[in-house]
TORKOL-4160 file (C-alpha; in steps of 0.2 Angstrom, whole numbers, padded with zeros to 4 digits, m for minus):
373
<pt num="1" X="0832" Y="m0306" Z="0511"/>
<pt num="2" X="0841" Y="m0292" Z="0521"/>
<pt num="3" X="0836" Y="m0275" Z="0519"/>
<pt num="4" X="0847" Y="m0260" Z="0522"/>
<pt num="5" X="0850" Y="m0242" Z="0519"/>
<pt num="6" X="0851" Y="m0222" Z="0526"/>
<pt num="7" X="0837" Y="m0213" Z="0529"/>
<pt num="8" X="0840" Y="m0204" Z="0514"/>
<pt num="9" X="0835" Y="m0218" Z="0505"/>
<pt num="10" X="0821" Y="m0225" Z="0516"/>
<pt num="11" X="0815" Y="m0217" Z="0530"/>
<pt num="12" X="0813" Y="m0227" Z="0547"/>
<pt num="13" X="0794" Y="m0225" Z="0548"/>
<pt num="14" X="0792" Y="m0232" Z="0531"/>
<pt num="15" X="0807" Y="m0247" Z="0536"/>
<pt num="16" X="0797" Y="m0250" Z="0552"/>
<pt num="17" X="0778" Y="m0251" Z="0543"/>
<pt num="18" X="0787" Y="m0263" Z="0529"/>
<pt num="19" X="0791" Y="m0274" Z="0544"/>
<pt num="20" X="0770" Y="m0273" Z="0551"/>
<pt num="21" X="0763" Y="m0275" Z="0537"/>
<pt num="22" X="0773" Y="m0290" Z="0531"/>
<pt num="23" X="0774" Y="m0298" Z="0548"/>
<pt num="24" X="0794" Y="m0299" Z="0547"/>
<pt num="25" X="0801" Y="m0308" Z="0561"/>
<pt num="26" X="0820" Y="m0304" Z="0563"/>
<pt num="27" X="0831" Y="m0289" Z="0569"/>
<pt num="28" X="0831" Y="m0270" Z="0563"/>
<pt num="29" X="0848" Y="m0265" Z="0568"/>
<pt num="30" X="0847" Y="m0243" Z="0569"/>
<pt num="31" X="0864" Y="m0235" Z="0568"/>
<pt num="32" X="0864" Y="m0217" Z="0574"/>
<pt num="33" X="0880" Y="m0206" Z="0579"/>
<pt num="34" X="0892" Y="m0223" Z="0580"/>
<pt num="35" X="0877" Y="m0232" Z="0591"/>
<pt num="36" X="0867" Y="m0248" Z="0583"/>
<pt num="37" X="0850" Y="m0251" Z="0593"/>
<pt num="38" X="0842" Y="m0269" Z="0590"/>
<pt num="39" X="0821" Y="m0270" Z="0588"/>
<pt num="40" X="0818" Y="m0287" Z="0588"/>
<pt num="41" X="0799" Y="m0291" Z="0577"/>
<pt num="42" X="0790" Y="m0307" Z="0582"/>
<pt num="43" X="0778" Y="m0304" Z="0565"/>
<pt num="44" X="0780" Y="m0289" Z="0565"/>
<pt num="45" X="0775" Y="m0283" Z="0582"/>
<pt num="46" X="0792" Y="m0276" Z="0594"/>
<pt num="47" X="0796" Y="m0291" Z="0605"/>
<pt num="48" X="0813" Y="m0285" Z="0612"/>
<pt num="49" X="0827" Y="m0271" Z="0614"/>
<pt num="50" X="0844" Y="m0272" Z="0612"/>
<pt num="51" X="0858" Y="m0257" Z="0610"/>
<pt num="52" X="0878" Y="m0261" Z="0609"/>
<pt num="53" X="0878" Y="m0250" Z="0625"/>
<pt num="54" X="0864" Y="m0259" Z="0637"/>
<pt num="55" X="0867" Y="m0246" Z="0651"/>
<pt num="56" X="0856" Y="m0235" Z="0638"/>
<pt num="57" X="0842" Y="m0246" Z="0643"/>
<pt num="58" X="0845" Y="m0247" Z="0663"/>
<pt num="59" X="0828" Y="m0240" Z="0671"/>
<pt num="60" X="0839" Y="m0234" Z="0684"/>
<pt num="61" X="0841" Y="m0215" Z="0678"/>
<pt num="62" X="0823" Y="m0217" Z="0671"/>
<pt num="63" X="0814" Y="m0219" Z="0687"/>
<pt num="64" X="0826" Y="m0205" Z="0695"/>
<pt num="65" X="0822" Y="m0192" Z="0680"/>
<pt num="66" X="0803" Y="m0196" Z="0681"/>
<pt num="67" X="0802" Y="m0191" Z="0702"/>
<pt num="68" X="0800" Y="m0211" Z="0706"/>
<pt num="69" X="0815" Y="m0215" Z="0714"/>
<pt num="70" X="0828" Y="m0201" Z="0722"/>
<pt num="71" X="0847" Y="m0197" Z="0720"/>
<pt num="72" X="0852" Y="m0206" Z="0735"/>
<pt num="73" X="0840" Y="m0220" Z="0732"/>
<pt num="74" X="0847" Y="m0224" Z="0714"/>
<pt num="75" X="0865" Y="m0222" Z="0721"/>
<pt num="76" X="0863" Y="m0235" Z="0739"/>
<pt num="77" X="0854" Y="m0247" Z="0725"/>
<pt num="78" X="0868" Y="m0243" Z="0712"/>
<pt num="79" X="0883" Y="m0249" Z="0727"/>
<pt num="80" X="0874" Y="m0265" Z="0732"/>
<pt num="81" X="0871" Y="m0270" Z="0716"/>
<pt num="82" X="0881" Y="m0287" Z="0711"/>
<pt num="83" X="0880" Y="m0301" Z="0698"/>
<pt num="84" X="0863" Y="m0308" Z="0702"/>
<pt num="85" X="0853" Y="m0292" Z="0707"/>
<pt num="86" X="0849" Y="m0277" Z="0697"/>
<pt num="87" X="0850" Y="m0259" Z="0701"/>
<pt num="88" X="0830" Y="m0263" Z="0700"/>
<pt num="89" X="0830" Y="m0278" Z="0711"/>
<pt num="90" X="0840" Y="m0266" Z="0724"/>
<pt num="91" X="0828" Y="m0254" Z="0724"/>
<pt num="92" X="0812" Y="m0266" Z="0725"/>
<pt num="93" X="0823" Y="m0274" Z="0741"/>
<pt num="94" X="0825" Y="m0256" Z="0747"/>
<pt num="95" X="0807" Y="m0251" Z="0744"/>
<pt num="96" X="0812" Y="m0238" Z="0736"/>
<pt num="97" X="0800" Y="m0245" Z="0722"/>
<pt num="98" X="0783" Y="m0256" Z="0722"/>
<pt num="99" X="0786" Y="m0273" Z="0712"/>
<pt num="100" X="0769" Y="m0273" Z="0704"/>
<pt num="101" X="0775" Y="m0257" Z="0695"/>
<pt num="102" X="0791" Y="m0261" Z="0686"/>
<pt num="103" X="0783" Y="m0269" Z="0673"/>
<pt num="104" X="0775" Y="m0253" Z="0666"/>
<pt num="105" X="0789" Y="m0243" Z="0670"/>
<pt num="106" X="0801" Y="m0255" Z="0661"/>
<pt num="107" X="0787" Y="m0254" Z="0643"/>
<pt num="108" X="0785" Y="m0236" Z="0645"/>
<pt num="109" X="0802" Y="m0233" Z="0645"/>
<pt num="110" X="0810" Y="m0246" Z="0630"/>
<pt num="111" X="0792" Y="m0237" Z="0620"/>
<pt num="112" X="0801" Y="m0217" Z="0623"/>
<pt num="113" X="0817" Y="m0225" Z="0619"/>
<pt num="114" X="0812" Y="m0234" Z="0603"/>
<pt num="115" X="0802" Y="m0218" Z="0598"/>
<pt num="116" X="0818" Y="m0206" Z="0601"/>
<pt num="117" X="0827" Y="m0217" Z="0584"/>
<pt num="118" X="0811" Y="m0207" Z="0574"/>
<pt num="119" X="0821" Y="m0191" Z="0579"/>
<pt num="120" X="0836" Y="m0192" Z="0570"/>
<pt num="121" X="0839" Y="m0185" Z="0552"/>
<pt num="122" X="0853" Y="m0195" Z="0549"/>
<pt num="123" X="0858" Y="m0214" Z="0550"/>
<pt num="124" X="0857" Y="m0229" Z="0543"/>
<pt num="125" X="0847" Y="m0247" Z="0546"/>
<pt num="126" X="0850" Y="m0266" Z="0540"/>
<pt num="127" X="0835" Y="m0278" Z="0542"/>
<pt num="128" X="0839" Y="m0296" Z="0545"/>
<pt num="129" X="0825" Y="m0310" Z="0544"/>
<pt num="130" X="0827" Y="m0321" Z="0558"/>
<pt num="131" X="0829" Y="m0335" Z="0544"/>
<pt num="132" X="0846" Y="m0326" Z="0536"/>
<pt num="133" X="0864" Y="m0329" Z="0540"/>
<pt num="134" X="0867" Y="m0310" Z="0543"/>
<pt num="135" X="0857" Y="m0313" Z="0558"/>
<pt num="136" X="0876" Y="m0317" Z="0566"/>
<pt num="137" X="0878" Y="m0299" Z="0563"/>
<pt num="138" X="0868" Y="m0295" Z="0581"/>
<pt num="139" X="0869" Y="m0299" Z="0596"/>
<pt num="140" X="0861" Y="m0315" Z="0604"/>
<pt num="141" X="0863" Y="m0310" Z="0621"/>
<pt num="142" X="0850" Y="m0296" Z="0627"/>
<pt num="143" X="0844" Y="m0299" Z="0642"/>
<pt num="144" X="0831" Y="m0305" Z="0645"/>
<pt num="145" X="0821" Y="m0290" Z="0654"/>
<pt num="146" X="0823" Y="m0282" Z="0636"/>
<pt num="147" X="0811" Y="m0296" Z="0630"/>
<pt num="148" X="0792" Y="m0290" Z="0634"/>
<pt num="149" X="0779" Y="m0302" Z="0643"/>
<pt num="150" X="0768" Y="m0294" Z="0628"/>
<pt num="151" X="0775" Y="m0285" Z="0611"/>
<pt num="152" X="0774" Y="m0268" Z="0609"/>
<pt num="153" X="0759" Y="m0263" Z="0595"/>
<pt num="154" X="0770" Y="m0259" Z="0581"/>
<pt num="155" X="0755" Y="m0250" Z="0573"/>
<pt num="156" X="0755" Y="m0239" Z="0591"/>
<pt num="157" X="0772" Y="m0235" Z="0588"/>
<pt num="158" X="0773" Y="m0229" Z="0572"/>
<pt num="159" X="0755" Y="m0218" Z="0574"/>
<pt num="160" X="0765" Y="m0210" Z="0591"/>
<pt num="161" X="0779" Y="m0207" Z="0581"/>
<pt num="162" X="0771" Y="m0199" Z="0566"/>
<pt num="163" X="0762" Y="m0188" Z="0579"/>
<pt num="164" X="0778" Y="m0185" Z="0587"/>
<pt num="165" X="0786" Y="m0179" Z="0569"/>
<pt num="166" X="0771" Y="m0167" Z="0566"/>
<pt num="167" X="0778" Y="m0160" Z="0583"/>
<pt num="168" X="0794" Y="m0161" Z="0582"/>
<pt num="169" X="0794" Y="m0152" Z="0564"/>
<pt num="170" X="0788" Y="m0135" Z="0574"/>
<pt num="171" X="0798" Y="m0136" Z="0589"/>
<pt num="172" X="0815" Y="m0138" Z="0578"/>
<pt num="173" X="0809" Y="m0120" Z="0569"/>
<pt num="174" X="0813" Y="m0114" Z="0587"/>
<pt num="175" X="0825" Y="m0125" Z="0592"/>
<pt num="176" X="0835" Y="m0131" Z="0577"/>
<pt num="177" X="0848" Y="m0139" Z="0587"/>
<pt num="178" X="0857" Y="m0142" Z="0602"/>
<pt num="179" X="0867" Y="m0126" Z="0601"/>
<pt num="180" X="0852" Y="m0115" Z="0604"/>
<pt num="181" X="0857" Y="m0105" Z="0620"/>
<pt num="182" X="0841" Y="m0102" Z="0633"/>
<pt num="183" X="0838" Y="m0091" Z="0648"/>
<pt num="184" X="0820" Y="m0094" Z="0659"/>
<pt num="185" X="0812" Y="m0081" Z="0664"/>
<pt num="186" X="0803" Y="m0073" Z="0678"/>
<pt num="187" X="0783" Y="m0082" Z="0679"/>
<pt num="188" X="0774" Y="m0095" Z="0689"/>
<pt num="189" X="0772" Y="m0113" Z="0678"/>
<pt num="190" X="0775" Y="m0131" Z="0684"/>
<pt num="191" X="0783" Y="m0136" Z="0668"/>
<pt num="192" X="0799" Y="m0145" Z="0676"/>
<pt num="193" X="0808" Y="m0139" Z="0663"/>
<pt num="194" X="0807" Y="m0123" Z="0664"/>
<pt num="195" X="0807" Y="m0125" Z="0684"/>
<pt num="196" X="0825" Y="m0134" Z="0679"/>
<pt num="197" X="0832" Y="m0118" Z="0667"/>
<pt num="198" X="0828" Y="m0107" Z="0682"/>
<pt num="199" X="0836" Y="m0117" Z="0695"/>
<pt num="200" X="0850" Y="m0116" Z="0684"/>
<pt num="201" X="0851" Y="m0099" Z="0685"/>
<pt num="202" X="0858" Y="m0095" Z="0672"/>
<pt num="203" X="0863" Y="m0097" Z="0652"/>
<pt num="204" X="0859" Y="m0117" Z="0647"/>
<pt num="205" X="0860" Y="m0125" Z="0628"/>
<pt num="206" X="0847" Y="m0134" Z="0623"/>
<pt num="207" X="0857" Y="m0149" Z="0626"/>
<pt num="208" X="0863" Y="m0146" Z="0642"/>
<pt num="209" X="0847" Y="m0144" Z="0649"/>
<pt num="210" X="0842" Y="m0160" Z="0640"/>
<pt num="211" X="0854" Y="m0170" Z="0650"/>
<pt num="212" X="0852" Y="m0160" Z="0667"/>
<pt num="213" X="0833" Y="m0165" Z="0665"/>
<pt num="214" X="0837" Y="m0183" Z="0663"/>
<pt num="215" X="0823" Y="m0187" Z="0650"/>
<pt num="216" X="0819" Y="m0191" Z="0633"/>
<pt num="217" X="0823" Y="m0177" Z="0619"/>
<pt num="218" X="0806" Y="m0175" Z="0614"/>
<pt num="219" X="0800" Y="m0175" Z="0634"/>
<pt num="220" X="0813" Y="m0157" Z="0635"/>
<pt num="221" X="0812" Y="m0152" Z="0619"/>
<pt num="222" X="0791" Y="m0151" Z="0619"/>
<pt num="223" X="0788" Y="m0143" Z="0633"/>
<pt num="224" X="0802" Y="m0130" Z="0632"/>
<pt num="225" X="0793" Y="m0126" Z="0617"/>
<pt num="226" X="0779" Y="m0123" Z="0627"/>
<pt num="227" X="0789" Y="m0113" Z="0640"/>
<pt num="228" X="0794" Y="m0103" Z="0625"/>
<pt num="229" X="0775" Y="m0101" Z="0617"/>
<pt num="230" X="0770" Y="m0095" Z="0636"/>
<pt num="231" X="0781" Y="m0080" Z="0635"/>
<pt num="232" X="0792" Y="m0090" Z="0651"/>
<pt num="233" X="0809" Y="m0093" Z="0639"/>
<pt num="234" X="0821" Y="m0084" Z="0629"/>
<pt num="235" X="0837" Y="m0085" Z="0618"/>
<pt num="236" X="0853" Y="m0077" Z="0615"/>
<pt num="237" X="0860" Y="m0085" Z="0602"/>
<pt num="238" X="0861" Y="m0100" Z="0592"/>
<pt num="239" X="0875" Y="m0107" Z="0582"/>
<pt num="240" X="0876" Y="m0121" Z="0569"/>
<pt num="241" X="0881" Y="m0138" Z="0571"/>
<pt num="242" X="0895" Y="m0141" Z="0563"/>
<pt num="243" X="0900" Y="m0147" Z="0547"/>
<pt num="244" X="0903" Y="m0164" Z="0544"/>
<pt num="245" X="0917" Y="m0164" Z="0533"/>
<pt num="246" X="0914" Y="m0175" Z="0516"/>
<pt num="247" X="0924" Y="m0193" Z="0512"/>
<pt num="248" X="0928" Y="m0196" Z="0493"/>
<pt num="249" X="0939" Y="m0212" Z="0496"/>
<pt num="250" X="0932" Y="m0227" Z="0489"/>
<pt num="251" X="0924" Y="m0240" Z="0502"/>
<pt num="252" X="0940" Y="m0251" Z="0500"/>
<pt num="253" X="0951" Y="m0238" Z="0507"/>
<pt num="254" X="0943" Y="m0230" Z="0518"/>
<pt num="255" X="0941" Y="m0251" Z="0526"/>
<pt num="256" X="0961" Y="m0253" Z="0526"/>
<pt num="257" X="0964" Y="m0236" Z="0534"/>
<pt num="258" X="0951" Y="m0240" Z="0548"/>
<pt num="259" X="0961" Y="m0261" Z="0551"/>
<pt num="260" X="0976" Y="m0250" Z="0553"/>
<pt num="261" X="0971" Y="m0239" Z="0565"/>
<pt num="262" X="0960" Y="m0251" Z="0574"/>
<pt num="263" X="0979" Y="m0261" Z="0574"/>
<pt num="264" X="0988" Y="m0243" Z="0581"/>
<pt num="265" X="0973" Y="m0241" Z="0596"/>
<pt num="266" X="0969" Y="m0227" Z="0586"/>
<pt num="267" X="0952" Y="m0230" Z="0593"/>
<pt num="268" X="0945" Y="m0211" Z="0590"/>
<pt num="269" X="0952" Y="m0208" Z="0570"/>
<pt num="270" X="0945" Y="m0228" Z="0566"/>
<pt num="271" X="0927" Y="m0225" Z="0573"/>
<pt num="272" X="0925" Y="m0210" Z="0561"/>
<pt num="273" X="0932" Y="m0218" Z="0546"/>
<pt num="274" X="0920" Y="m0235" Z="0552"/>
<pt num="275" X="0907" Y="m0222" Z="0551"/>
<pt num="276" X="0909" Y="m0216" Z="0535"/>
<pt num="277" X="0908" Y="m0232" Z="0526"/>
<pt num="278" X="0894" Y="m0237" Z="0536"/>
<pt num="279" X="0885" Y="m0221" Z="0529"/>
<pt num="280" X="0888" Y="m0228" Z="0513"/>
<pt num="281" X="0887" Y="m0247" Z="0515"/>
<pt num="282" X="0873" Y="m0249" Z="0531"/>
<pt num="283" X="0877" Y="m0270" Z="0530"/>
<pt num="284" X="0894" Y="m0268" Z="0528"/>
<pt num="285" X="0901" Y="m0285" Z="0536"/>
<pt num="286" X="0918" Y="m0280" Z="0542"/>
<pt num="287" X="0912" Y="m0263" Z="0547"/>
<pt num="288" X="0901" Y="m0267" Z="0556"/>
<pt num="289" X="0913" Y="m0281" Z="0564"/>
<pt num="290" X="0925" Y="m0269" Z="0567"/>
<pt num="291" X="0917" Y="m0257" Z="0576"/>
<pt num="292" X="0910" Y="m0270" Z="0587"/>
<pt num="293" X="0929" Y="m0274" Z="0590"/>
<pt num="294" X="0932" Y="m0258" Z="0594"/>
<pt num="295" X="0923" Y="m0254" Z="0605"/>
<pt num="296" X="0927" Y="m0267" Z="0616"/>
<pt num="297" X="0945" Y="m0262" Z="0615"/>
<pt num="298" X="0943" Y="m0246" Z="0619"/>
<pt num="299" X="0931" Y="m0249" Z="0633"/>
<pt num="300" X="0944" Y="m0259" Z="0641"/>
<pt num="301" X="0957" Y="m0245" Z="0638"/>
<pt num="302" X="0946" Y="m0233" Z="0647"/>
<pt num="303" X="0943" Y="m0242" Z="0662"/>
<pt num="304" X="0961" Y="m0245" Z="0664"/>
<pt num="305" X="0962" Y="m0227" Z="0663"/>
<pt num="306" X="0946" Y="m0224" Z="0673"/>
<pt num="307" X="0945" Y="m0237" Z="0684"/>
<pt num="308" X="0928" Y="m0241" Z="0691"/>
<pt num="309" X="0931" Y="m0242" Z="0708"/>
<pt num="310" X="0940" Y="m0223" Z="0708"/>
<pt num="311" X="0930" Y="m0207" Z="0710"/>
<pt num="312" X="0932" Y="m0194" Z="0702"/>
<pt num="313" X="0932" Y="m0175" Z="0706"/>
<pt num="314" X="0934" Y="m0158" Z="0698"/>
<pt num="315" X="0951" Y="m0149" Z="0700"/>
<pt num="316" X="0946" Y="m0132" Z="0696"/>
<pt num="317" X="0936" Y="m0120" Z="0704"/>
<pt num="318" X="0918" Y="m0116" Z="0699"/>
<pt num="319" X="0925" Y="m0099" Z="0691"/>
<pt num="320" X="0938" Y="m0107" Z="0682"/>
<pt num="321" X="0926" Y="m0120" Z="0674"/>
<pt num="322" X="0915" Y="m0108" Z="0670"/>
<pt num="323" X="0929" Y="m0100" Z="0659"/>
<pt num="324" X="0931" Y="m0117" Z="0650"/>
<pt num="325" X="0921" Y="m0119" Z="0632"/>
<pt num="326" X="0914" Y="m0137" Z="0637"/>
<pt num="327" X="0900" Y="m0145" Z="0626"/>
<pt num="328" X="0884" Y="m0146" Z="0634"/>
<pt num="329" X="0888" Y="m0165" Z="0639"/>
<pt num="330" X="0906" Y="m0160" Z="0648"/>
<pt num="331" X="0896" Y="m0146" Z="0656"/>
<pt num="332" X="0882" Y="m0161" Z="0665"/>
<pt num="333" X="0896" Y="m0173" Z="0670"/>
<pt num="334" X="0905" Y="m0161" Z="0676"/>
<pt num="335" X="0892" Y="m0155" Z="0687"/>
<pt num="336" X="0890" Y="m0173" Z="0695"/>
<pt num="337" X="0908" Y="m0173" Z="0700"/>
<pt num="338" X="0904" Y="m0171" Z="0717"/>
<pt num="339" X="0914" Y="m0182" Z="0726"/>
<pt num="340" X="0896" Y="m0195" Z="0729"/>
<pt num="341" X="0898" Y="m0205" Z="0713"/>
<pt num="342" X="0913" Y="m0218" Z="0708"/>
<pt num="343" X="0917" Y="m0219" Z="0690"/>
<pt num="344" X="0905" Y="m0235" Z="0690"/>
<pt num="345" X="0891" Y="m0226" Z="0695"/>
<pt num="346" X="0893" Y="m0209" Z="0685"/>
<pt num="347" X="0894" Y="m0226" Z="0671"/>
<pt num="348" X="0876" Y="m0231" Z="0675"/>
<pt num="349" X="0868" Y="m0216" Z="0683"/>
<pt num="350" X="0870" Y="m0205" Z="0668"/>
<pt num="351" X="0857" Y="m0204" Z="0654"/>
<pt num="352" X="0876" Y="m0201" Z="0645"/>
<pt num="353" X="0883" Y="m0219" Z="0634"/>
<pt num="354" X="0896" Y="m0230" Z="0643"/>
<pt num="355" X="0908" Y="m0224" Z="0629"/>
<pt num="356" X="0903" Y="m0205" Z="0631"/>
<pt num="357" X="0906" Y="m0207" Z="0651"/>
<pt num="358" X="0923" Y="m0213" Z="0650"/>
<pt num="359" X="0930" Y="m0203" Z="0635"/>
<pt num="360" X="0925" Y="m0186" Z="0645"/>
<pt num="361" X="0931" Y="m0194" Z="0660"/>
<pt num="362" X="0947" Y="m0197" Z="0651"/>
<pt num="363" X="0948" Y="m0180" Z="0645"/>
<pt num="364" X="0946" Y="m0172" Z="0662"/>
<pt num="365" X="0958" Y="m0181" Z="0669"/>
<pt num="366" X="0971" Y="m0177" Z="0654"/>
<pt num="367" X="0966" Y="m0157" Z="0654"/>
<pt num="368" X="0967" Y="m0157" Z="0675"/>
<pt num="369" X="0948" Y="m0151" Z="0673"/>
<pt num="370" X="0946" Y="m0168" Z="0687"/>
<pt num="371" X="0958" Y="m0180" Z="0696"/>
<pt num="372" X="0954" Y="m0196" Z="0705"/>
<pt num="373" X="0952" Y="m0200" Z="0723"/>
């Protein structure tokens, strides 16, 4: 029998133990801020990955964040890649990256990325037992890399993640969200993240230095906490996220509102509305169906707007940008508008969603913050 619900009402750890100790085989699907991310249990241990965005997955960006592979490395791999090779194959052909070691680069990273769901305060999650009909809820194609040679101990996971939360509960005392404005100053460390918020030189969010540094949230967020605790980081301000405004209209409404929109291309106003009843109803069918549909229409929108081929460059001067009031994810792409990467390899290169690519993207191109060559 499925089991669903927020984490209000269940929290992931406990969902993710009920699935160990009963050794569940089937699919947790996590939704978090419009995104559903797939653990597949073999009785009860992680056997797979799967997200609705796979580039999320690509070990591409990983190996480049970590020091393995370099810029130019990830980008030659990225413009020979086709049909039959991955951006991994490429770089193994290149040399660029030793064969024997791809296996524990691909666990380690699908291990980060499954504990980075513990993170989240707010979202939902539907169980499906291999054995029920909702089952046809998921996807059946995840590649096949996402499957492991050997499952991930579940047991593992959830100990990392409770020490995780421990940690995490302290740093967000100092950091409460990605807001927090931060400055690095004068020292002598070899924490990469404070070494990355003094190359900046200057003011960075939380957030933005999040995506400069290319890793997980907790990787940035823990050891600019230490920066801070060593006397070697400062703020200047904070500001509060920003409130989500409240939906009274019944589940029924609020589902005919989000089929006409999704009807009009209204692709922006019908993901909100999807994911309000999806806050209320986790294994809501047609939501879920929905915004699976959606998706792919706008996806296609934006690459007839974007094309992949085209590259794209900033209009304005670094003054003029500057002057702009950009969120900390405008700010990174902005900065990789270089004139090096086409829209197909900002797409992939990014640690930024296939969605969250192209809509800045688009947004540039409408504001004349970019144009394309």
């Amino acid at each position: 029998m499925p089991l669903s619900g927020t984490f209000d009402t269940m929290q992931l750890t406990d969902v993710i133990q009920w699935i160990h100790t009963t050794n569940q085989s089937g699919t947790l699907t996590v939704s978090v801020d419009l995104e559903d991310t797939h653990l597949v249990f073999t009785e009860g241990e992680v056997a797979a990955v799967g997200t609705d965005d796979p580039l999320r997955l690509d070990l591409g960006q990983t190996l480049l964040a970590r020091g393995i592979i370099t810029e130019e490395q990830l980008v030659d791999a990225l413009r020979r890649t086709d049909d039959d090779h991955s951006v991994v194959d490429k770089l193994v052909q290149s040399g660029a990256l030793n064969a024997d070691d791809t296996g524990r680069y691909q666990v380690a990273h699908i291990f980060d990325f499954a504990l980075d769901l513990f993170l989240h305060d707010e979202g939902s999650f539907l169980f499906s037992p291999k054995s029920s009909s909702q089952q046809l809820l998921f996807p059946t194609d995840i590649p096949a890399e996402n499957f492991l040679a050997h499952p991930i101990s579940t047991q593992q996971l959830l100990l990392d993640a409770m020490r995780q939360l421990d940690e995490w509960q302290r740093i967000q005392a100092v950091f409460p969200n990605p807001y927090v404005i931060v400055h690095g100053l004068e020292g002598d460390s070899d924490n990469p993240v404070w070494r990355e918020l003094r190359g900046a030189g200057g003011l960075l969010s939380v957030g933005e230095l999040t995506l400069r540094v290319g890793r997980s949230r907790f990787f940035v967020y823990k050891l600019l906490y230490e920066a801070y605790r060593a006397g070697l980081v400062a703020m200047d301000e904070q500001s509060s996220m920003p409130a989500d405004t409240a939906h009274d209209e019944p589940v029924e409404m609020l589902l005919r509102n989000a089929r006409i929109l999704v009807a009009e291309n209204q692709h922006e106003e019908a993901r909100q509305v999807l994911a309000t009843v999806l806050n209320v109803e986790p294994n809501n069918r047609e939501a879920r169906t929905l915004l699976n549909d959606l998706r792919a229409a706008h996806l296609v929108d934006l690459y007839q707007q974007v094309p992949p081929h085209r590259v794209p460059v900033l209009a304005l001067d670094a003054d003029a940008l500057a002057a702009l009031d950009l969120t900390p994810r405008e700010k990174y792409l902005a900065s990789r508008l270089d004139g090096a990467w086409d829209v197909a390899s900002l797409v992939v290169a990014t640690p930024l969603s296939e969605l969250d690519t192209l809509r800045t993207l688009r947004k540039f191109l409408h504001a004349g913050i970019a144009r394309l060559k």
